[in-house]
C-alpha positions as CSV (number, residue, x, y, z in Angstrom):
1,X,5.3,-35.2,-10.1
2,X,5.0,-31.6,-11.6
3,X,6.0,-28.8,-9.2
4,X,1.8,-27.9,-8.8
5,X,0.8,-31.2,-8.8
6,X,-0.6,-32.0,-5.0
7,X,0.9,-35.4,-3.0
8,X,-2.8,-37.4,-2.6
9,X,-3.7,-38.7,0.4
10,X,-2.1,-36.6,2.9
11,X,-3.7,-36.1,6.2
12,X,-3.5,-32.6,8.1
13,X,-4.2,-32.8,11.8
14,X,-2.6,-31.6,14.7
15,X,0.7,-32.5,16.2
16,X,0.8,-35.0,18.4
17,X,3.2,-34.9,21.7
18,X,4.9,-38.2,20.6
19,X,5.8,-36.8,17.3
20,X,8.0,-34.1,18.4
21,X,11.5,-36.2,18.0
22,X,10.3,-37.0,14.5
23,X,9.3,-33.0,13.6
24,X,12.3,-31.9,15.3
25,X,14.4,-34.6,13.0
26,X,12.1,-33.2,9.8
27,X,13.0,-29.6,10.4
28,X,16.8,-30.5,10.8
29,X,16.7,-32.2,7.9
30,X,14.6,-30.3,5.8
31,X,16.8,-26.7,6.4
32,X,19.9,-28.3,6.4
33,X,19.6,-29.8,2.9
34,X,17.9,-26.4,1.7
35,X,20.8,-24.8,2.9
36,X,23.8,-27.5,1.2
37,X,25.2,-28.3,5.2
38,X,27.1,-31.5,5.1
39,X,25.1,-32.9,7.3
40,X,21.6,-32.3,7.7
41,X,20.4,-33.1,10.5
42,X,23.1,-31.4,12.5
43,X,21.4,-27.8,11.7
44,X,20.7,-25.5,14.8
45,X,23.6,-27.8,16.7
46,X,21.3,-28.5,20.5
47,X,19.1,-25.6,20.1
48,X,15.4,-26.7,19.0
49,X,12.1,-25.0,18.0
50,X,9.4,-27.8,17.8
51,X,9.3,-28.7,21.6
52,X,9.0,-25.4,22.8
53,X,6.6,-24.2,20.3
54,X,4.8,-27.0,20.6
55,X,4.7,-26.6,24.3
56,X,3.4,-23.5,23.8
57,X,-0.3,-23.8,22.2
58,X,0.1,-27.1,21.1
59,X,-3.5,-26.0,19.2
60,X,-1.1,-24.2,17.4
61,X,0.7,-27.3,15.7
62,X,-0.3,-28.7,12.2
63,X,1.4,-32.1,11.2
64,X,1.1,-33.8,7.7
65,X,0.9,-37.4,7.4
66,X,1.3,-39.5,4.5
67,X,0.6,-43.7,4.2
68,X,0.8,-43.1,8.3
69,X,4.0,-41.7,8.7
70,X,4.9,-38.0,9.5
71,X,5.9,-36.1,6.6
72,X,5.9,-32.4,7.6
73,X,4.9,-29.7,10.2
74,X,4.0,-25.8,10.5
75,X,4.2,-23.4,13.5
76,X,1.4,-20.7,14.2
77,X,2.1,-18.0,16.5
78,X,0.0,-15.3,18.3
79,X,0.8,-12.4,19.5
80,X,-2.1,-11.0,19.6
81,X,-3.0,-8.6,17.0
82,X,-0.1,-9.9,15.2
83,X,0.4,-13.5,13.9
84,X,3.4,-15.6,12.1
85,X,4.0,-19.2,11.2
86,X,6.6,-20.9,11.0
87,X,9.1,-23.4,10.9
88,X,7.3,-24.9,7.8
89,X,8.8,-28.0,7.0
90,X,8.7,-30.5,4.6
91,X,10.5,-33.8,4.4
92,X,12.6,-33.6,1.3
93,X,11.7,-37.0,-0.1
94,X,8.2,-34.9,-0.3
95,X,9.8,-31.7,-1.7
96,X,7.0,-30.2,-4.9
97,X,4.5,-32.1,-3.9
98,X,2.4,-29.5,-2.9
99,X,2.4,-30.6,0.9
100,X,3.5,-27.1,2.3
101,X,0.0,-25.8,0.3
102,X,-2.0,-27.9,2.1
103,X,-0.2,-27.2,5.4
104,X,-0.9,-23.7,4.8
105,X,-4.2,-23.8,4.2
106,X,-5.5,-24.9,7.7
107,X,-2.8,-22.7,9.4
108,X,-5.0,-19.4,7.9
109,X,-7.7,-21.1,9.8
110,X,-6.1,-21.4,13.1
111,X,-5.2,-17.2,12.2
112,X,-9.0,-16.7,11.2
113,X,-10.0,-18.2,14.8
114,X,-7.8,-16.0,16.3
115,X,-8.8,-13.2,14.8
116,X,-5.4,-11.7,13.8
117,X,-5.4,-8.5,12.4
118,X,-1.4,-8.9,10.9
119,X,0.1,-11.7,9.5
120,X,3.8,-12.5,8.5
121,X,6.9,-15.0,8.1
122,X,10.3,-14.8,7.6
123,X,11.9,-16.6,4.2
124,X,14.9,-16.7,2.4
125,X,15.5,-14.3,0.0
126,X,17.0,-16.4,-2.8
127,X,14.3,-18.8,-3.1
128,X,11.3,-17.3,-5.4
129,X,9.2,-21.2,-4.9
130,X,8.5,-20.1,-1.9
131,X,7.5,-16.4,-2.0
132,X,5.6,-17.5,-5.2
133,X,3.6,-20.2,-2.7
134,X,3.1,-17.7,0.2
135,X,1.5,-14.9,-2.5
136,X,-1.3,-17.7,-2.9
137,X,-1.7,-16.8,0.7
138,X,-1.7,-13.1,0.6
139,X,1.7,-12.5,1.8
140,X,3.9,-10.3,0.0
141,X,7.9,-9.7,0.3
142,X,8.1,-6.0,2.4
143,X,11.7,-5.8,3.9
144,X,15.0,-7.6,4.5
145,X,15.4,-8.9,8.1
146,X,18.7,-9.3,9.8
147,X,19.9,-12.3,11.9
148,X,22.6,-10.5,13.6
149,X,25.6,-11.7,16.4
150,X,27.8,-10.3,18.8
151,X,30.2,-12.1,21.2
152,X,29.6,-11.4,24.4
153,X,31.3,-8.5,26.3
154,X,33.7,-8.4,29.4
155,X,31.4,-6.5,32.1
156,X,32.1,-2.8,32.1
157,X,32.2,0.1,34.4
158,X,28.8,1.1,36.6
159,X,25.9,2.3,34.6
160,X,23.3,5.0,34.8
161,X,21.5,4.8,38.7
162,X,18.0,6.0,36.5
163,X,16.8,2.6,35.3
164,X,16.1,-0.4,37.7
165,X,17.3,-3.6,36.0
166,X,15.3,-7.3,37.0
167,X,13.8,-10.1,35.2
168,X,10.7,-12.3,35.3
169,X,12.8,-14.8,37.5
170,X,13.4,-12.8,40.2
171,X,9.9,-11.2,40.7
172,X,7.6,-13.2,43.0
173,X,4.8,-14.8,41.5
174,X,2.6,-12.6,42.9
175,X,3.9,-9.9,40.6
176,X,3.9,-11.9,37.7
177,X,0.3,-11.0,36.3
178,X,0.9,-6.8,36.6
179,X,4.4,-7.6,34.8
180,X,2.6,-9.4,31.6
181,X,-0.1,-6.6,31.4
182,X,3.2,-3.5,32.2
183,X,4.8,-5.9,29.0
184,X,1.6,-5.5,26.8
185,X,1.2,-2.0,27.5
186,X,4.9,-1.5,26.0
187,X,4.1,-3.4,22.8
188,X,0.5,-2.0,22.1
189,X,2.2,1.5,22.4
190,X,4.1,-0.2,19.1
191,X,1.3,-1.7,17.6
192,X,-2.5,-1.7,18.6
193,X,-3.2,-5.4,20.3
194,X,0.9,-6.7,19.6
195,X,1.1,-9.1,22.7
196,X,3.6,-11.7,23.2
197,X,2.7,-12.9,26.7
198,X,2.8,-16.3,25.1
199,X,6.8,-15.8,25.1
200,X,6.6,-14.9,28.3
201,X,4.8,-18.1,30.1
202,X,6.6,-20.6,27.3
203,X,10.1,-19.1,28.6
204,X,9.5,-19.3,32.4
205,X,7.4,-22.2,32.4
206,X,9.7,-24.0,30.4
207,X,12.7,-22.9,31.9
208,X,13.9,-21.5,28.5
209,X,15.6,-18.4,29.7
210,X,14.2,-15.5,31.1
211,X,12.5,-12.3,30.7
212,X,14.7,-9.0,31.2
213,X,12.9,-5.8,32.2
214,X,13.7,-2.2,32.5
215,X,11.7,0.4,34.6
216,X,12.3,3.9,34.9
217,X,10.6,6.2,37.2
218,X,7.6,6.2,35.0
219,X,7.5,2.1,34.8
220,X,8.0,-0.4,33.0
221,X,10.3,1.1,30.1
222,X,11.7,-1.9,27.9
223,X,11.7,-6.0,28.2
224,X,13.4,-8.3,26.3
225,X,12.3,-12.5,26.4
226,X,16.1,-14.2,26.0
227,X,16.3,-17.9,25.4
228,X,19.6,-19.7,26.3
229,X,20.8,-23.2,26.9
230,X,20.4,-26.5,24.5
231,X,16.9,-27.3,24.2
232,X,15.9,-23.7,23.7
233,X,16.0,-21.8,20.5
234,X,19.7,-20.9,21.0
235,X,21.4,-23.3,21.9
236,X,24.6,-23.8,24.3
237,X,26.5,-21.0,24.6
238,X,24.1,-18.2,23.1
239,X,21.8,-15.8,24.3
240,X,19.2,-15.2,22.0
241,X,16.9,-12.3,21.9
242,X,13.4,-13.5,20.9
243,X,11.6,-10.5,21.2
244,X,12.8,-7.3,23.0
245,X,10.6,-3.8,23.0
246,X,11.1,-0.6,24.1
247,X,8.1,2.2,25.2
248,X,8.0,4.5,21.8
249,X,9.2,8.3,23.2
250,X,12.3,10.7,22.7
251,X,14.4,8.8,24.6
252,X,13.7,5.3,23.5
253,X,17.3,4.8,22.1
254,X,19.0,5.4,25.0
255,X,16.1,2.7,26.8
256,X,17.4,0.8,24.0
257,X,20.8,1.1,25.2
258,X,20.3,0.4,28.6
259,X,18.4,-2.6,27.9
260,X,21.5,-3.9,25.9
261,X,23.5,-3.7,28.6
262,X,21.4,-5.8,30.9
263,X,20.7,-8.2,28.0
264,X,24.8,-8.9,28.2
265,X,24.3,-8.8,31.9
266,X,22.6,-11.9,31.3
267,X,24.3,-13.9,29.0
268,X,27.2,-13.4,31.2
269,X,25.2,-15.1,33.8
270,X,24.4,-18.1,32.0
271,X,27.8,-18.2,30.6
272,X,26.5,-18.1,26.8
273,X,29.0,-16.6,24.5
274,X,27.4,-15.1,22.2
275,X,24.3,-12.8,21.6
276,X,22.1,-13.1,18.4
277,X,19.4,-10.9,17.7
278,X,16.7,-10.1,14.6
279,X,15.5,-6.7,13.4
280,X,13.3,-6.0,10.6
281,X,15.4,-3.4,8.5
282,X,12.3,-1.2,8.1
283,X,12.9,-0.2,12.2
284,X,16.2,1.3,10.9
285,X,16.9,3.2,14.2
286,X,16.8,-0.4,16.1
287,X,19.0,-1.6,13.5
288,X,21.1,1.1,13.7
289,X,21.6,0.7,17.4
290,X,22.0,-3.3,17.1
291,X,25.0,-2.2,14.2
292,X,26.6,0.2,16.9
293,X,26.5,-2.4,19.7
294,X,28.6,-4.7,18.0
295,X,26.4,-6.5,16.4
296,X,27.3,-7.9,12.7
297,X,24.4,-9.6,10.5
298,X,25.1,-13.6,9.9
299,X,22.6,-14.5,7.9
300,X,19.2,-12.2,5.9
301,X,15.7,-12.9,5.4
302,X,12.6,-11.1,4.1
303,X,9.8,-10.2,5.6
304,X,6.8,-11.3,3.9
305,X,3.2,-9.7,5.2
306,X,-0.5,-9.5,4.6
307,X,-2.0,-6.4,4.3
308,X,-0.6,-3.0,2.5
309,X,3.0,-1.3,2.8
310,X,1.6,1.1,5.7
311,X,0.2,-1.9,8.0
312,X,2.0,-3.9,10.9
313,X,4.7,-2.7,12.6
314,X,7.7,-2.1,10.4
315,X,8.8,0.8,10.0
316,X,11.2,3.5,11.5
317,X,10.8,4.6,14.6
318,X,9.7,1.2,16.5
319,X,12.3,-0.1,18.7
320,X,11.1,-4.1,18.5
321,X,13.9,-6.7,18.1
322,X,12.0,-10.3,16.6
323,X,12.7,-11.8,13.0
324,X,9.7,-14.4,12.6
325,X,11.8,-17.6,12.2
């Protein structure tokens, strides 16, 4: 078949709960041969996006099916104002078949219904197929994003007495509904409606990680939702940082800072490692910061995006760690 020629008679629908093993399976499969690993289906070792994501909104989930057998799946996200999708995944035995079009097209649907205001996904850079099939879509390649790593630090000496350092686990539940809105109040000072409170539950309910937050006298100053452990989307022995913000003023580098520190605080804790950590390269001052912790880039993505060059949330100035995989 040519490379715009569509597979007929493939089903879209949602995800169903006892199709996760086989998704998972697809997405290992499907990114590991993209990427020339030996083995396939060994990519992302025990870490694992489809059941958590799933777990999530499973709404949220699109499967294809072909001649009754699952052939591919796509990830929607919300965050409020802001929306991504993502892992889209193909089985390769379907590769130019036009299945990721027809994935795509009820996954603007589910953004339509949510009324998003942004949209975006992370891709590979060296691949113009697919940045030529999400410009169909309206998304256009802005920046480079960084997948960056550090190894985890020895604990150092005492730390500034101004910041109070906890996490979503150790709040009573009580507490747990003024936390989410203090969180939202610190990403719509970023971006107008950017919420990720869907992070939030999907990591504590699922025992995923956990939420770390900084207050300073004036509150809530910084949060950062870390996965760790197999199962999550790090894997054994990492921390990873799926979304960390910090409340935009003069001295939100040095929040910045201080919410490193308690991010390694953590991973000491749970014994991982390593840290890993995405930054749009647009929020150069983050990225500067994440480059003077330690960390190095391991792999780099673009940014693609609805909208015009001035819209969403990269750019310099904004202290938000996320990369849209």
């Amino acid at each position: 078949m040519s490379a715009t020629q569509p597979q007929p008679d493939v089903l879209i629908r949602p995800l169903a709960a006892s199709e996760l093993a086989e998704a998972d399976r697809i997405i290992r499969v499907a990114f590991g041969t993209f990427l020339g690993i030996p083995e396939p289906a060994r990519f992302m070792g025990d870490a694992e996006y489809a059941r958590p994501r799933w777990k999530a909104d499973p709404a949220a989930v699109l499967a294809a099916e072909h001649a009754g057998k699952l052939i591919g799946s796509n990830f929607a996200t919300n965050w409020g104002s802001f929306g991504f999708f993502g892992p889209l995944t193909v089985e390769p035995e379907y590769w130019n078949r036009g299945v990721a079009q027809q994935l795509l097209a009820p996954t603007m649907e589910i953004f339509r219904r949510w009324r998003t205001r942004h949209l975006g996904l992370y891709t590979f850079t060296h691949s113009p197929k697919h940045m030529a099939l999400y410009q169909k879509f309206g998304f256009w390649p802005r920046d480079l994003v960084a997948v960056t790593a550090k190894q985890t630090p020895p604990a150092s000496a005492a730390r500034s007495s101004d910041y109070e350092i906890t996490s979503l686990c150790q709040t009573i539940i009580e507490d747990r509904l003024q936390i989410l809105a203090a969180c939202a109040e610190v990403t719509n000072a970023n971006f107008e409606g950017l919420d990720v409170e869907r992070e939030i539950r999907a990591v504590d309910s699922q025992k995923l990680g956990d939420t770390i937050l900084l207050f300073d006298a004036s509150g809530l100053a910084a949060f950062a939702v870390c996965h760790s452990g197999p199962g999550s989307e790090a894997g054994s022995g990492v921390c990873y940082i799926k979304f960390a913000a910090v409340r935009p003023g003069r001295r939100a580098g040095e929040i910045l800072e201080r919410l490193f520190d308690a991010v390694e605080d953590y991973a000491r804790a749970v014994n991982a490692t390593k840290i890993t950590a995405g930054v749009n390269l647009a929020r150069r001052e983050a990225f500067q910061a994440l480059v003077a912790r330690g960390f190095r880039a391991e792999m780099q993505g673009v940014a693609m995006e609805s909208g015009d060059e001035n819209s969403g949330y990269n750019r310099a100035g904004v202290y938000i760690l996320d990369d849209w995989r």
